[in-house]
N, C-alpha and C positions, 0 to 999 in steps of 0.2 A: 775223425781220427785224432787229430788235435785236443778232443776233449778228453779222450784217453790217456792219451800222453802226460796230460797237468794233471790227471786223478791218478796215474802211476806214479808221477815223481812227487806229488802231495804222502801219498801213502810210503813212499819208502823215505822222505825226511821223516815222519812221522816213527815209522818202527826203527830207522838207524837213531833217530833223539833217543827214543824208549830203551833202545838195546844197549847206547853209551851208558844214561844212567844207573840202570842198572848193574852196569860192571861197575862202575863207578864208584856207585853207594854201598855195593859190596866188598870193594877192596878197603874201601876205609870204615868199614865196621869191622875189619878182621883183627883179629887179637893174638899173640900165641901167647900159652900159658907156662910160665917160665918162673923156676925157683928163684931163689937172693944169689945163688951161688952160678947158677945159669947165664943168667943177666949178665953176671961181673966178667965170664969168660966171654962174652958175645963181643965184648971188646966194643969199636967203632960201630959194628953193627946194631946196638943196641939204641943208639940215644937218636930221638927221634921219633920211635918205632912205637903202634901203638901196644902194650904188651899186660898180662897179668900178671904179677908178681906175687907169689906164695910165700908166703912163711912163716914165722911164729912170731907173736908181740914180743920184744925186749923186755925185761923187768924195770920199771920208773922208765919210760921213755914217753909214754903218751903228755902230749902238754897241748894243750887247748888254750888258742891268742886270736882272740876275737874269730870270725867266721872263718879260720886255718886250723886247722888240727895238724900234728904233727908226730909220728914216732916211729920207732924201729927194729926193723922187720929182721928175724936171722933165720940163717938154714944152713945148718951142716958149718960151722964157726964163721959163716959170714955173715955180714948184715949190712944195711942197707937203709938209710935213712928215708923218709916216704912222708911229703906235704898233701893234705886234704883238704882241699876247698870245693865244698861241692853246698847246693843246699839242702838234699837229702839229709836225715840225722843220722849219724853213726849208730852202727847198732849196740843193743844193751850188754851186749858179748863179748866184747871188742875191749879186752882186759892183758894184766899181764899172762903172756906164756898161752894165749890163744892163737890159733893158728887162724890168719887172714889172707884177703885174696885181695889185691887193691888191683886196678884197673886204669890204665892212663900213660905217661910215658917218662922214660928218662930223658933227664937233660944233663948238659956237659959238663956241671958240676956235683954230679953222682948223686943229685936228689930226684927220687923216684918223683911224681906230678899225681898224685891219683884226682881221677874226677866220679869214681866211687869206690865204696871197700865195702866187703861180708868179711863176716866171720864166721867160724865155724860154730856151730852151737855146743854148750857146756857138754862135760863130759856124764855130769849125772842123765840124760838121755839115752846114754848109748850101753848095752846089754852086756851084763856084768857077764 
């Protein structure tokens, strides 16, 4: 009987480990996907949080300082400054008045943190 008892409490550390990481590694892969204008109303809730941030490239804002890129993102008259340090390369799209998606978090001095970004692709693809 005794042998039962260690191969039950073996098997339920075993699937209680499995069951924690799982929730675990799901809640910190979770993202909400949030405009410039979103973000700024989420107020306290925001910074911290891991979140995607939508919106359009600034005109003259993109500046590349060694392995950081940096520029700024608007939507609906807001905007919202946004550091990139990631080792991935930026994509070839990623121009002024492009619509991007950067990924990563605010901090308390309202610079977005991305640790990736997409862009939209040009608009000659899209069906006149």
């Amino acid at each position: 009987m005794k042998k039962y008892g260690k191969f039950a409490a073996l098997i339920t550390v075993v699937v209680g480990t499995m069951g924690w990481l799982a929730f675990s590694g799901g809640k910190q892969s979770e993202a909400y996907y949030k405009t410039v204008n979103e973000v700024q109303q989420m107020g306290q809730k925001a910074y911290g949080q891991r979140l995607r941030l939508e919106g359009n490239v600034a005109a003259g804002s993109i500046k590349r300082e060694g392995n950081h890129t940096q520029f700024v993102l608007e939507y609906q008259n807001t905007s919202m400054k946004v550091i990139y340090t990631g080792t991935d390369p930026l994509p070839d799209t990623l121009k002024d008045g492009a619509q991007a998606l950067a990924d990563g978090k605010l901090d308390r001095d309202q610079i977005f943190r991305a640790g990736t970004v997409q862009a939209k692709c040009a608009s000659k693809y899209e069906s006149k």
